[in-house]
C-alpha positions as CSV (number, residue, x, y, z in Angstrom):
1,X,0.4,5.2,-8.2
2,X,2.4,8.0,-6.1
3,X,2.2,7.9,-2.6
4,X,2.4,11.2,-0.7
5,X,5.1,11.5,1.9
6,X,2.4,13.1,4.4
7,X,-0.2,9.6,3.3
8,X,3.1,7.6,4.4
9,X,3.8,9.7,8.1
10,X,0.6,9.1,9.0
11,X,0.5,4.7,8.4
12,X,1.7,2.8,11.9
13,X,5.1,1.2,11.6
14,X,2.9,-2.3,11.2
15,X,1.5,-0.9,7.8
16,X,4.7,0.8,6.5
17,X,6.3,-2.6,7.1
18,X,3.9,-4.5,5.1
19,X,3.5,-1.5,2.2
20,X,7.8,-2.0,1.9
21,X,7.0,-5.8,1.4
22,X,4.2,-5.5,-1.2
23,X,6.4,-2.4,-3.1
24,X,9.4,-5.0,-3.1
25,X,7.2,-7.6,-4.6
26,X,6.1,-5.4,-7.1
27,X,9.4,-3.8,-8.2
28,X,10.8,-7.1,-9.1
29,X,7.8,-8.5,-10.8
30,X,8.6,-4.9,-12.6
31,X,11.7,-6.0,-13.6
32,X,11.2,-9.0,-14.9
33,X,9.0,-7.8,-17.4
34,X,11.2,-5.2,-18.8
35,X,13.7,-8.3,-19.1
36,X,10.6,-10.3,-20.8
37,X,9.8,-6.7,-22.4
38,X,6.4,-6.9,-21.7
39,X,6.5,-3.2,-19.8
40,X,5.8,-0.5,-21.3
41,X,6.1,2.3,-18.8
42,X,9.9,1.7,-17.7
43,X,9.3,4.9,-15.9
44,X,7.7,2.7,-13.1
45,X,10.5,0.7,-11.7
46,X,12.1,4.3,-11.1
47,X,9.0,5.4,-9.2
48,X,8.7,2.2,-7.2
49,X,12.2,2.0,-6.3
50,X,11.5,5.9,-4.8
51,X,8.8,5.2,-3.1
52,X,10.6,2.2,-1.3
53,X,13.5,4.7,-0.4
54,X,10.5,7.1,1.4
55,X,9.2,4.5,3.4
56,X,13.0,3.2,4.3
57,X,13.6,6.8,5.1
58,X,10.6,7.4,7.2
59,X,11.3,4.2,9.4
60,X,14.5,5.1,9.7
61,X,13.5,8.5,11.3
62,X,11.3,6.5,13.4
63,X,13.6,4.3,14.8
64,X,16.5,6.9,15.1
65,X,13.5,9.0,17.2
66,X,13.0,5.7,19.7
67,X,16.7,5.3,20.5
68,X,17.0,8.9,21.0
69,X,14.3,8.8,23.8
C-alpha cells in the first residue's frame, strides 16, 4: 500500500498524527519478521519507512508554515 503525497496534504494534522503511529507500529512488526524470516517482501520495510518520512515531512511544512505566521 502507497500512499499518495496529494491523499497525505489533504488528511488534518489529527489524522496524519495517528497514520505516523499506525505506520510506526507496522514498520517494526515488519522488522521483526524479517529477523523471524517470516517476510517475504523485504521491499516493504523500505516502503514503510518512506512513507513515514512523507508524513514527517509534510508536518513539518505545517508547522514551519504556523510559526511563520
Amino acid at each position: 500500500m502507497s500512499i499518495k503525497i496529494a491523499d497525505l496534504r489533504t488528511k488534518t494534522d489529527k489524522e496524519l498524527t495517528t497514520l505516523l503511529e499506525d505506520m510506526r507500529a507496522k514498520l517494526a512488526a515488519a522488522t521483526m519478521d524479517m529477523r523471524a524470516k517470516q517476510l517475504k517482501n523485504v521491499k516493504q520495510i523500505a516502503a514503510k519507512k518512506r512513507e513515514i518520512a512523507q508524513i514527517l515531512t509534510l508536518q513539518n511544512e505545517r508547522q514551519m508554515e504556523a510559526d511563520n505566521e
